[in-house]
N, C-alpha and C positions, 0 to 999 in steps of 0.2 A: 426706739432708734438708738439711744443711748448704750442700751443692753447691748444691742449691735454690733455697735462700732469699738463697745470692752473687748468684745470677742475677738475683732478685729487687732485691736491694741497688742491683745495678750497673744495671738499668732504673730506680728511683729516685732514682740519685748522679744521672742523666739530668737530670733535673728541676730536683736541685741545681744543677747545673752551668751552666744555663739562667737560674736565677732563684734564686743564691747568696745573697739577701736573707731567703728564707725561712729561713734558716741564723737568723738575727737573731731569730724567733719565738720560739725556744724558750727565748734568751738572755733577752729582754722578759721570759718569761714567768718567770724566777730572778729576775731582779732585783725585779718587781712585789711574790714572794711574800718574798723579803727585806725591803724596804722596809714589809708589810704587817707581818710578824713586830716587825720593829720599831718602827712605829707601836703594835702593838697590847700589847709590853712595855713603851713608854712609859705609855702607859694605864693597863696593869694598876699600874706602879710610884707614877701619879700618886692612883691610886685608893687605895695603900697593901695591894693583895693581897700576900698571904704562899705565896709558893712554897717553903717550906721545908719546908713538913709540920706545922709545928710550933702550928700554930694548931689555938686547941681550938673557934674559935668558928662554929656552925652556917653565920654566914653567910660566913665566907671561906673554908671550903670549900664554899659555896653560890658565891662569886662564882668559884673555880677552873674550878670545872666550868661556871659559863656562859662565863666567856673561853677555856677548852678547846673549847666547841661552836660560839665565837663564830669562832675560830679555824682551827676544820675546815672549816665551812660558806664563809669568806673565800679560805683554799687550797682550795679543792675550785673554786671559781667563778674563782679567777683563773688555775688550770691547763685547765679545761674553756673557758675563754675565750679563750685563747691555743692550746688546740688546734683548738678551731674557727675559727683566721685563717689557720693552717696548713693545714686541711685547704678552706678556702676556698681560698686561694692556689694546692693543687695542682687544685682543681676548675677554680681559672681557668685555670689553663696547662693542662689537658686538655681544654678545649674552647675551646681556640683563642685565648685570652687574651695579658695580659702582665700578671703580676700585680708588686705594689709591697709594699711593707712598709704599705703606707694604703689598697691596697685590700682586703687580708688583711685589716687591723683593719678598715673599714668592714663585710665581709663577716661578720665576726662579731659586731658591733655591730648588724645590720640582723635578726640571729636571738637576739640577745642574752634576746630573751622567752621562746624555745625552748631557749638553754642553760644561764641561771639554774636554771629548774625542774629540770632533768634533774640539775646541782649538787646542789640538794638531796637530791632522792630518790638520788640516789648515797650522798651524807654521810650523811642517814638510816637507809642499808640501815648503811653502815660503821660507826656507833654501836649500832645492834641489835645486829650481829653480834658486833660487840667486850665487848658486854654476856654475849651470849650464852659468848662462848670464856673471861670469867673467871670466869661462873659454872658453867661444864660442864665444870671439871676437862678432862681428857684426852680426855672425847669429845666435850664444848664446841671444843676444838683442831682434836681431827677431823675435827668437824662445818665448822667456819670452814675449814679446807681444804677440803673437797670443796666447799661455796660457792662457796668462791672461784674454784675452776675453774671450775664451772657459769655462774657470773656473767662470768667474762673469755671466753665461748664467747658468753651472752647477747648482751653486749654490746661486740663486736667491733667492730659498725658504727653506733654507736650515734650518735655526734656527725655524722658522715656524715648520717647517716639525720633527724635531729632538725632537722638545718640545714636540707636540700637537700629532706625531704619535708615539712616545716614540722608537726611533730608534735611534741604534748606527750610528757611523758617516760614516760608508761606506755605510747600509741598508741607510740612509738618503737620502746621496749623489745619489745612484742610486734613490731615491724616487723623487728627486728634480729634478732630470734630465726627470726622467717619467713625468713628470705632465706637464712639459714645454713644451717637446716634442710633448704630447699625446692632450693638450690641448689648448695650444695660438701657435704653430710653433716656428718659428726661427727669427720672428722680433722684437725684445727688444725696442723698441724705446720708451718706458717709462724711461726705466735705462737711457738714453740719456737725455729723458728731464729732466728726476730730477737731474742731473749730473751738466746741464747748468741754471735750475731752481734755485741750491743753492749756483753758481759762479753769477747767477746776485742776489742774496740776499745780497751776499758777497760784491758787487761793489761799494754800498756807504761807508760802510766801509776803504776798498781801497785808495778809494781815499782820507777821512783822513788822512790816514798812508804818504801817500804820500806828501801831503799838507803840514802836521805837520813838517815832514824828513824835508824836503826843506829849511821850514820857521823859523825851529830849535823851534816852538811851541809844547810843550810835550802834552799839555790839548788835542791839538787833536788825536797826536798820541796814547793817551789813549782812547779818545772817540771811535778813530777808530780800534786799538785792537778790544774792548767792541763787536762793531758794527759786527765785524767780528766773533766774538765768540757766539754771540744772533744767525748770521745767522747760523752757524753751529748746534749750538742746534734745530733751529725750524727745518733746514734740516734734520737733522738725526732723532726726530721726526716723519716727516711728511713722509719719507721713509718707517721706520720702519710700520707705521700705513699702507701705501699703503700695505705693501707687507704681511700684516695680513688680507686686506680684499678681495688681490688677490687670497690668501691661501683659505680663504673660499669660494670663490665663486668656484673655481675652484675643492676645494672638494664636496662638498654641493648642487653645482649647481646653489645657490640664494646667489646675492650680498647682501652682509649685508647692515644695514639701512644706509643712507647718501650716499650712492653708486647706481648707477643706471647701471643696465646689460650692458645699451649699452654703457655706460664708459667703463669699465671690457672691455668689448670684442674687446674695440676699439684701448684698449693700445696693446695687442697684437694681431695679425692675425692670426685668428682662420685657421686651415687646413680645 
């Protein structure tokens, strides 16, 4: 599986390599959700909310929990907005394009009505479920795993799909779910290997952090933050790019260039 999904990797580095700018997407998209965290502690501190627990009074743990939801619904739209400029960006360079870091954001901005909605009903499903896992003890827990998978199968192509078939976020979701179904089955083991593909990118970094901790040496605990944060950008990158050229081939029937069919077909198994 592993072997696999390098293959996969190294046909997306492709892409990277081509239009290193999209590298910068996922960076945008840390910083946006940083700045937003921030704006919205200023807020809460100017409002005078009590994050300590310590308040008996109905309405600031009435205002906790709206700047909790106010919160989630903010990240959820600023990560689902910035993965749809990435995944614009690899649709422009797969069919023939030169994409820029302005026409990614335009391209997400021009769907922006299709991936608000989808944000939410995302964060909505996220707060049920999280309702559900502290009220169901241990099979609340159980239950929120196996969701969980079900939902990351559901919605594998789902931004793809939202953007490029201009669907609201239920027609979507049913869309995402058809394609999967209809045309690789039910063995995900790409989502696996890029899972473990961007925990071993992560691993030198790690061990920085680690090194650093111990040795009480800060230089490397920064190196290896850094180290950690490069891996996460080229991961979600190279994610994003896979599951643009899964989208096409799988509408289209023809792997885009840098892709070869029997990749495609190999990450998932076909019925």
């Amino acid at each position: 599986m592993f072997r696999r999904t390098w293959g996969l990797a190294k046909s997306s580095m492709t892409v990277i390599r081509l239009d290193r700018e999209l590298l910068v997407l996922p960076v945008l998209n840390a910083v946006a959700a940083v700045i937003f965290a921030l704006l919205l502690w200023l807020v809460a501190s100017g409002l005078g909310v009590d994050f300590s627990g310590n308040s008996d009074s109905d309405s600031g743990g009435a205002g906790i929990i709206v700047l909790v939801v106010f919160g989630l619904v903010g990240m959820n739209v600023i990560n689902t907005f910035f993965k749809g400029a990435l995944v614009s960006g690899a649709h422009e360079r797969f069919t023939g394009g030169d994409p820029t870091i302005g026409s990614s954001l335009s391209g997400a901005s021009a769907r922006l009505h299709r991936l608000v909605p989808w944000a939410l009903m995302a964060t909505t499903v996220g707060i049920v479920l999280s309702i559900i896992e502290r009220q169901g003890g241990q099979l609340g827990r159980i239950a929120r795993g196996m969701f969980d998978m079900a939902w990351g199968v559901i919605t594998f192509l789902i931004v793809p799909v939202v953007m490029f078939d201009d669907l609201g976020p239920i027609a979507g979701l049913k869309r995402s779910g058809q394609l999967l179904r209809t045309s690789w089955g039910e063995n995900l083991t790409a989502q696996v290997g890029f899972g473990l593909l961007s925990f071993a990118m992560a691993i030198p970094g790690i061990i920085l952090i680690v090194l650093g901790s111990s040795s009480g040496i800060w230089a490397l605990i920064v190196i290896g933050v850094l180290a950690v944060m490069f891996a996460a950008v080229v991961a979600a990158a190279l994610n994003g790019i896979f599951q643009t050229a899964l989208y096409l081939y799988v509408t289209t029937g023809q792997p885009p260039a840098g892709f070869g069919e029997q990749q495609l077909t190999a990450s998932f198994n076909q019925k």
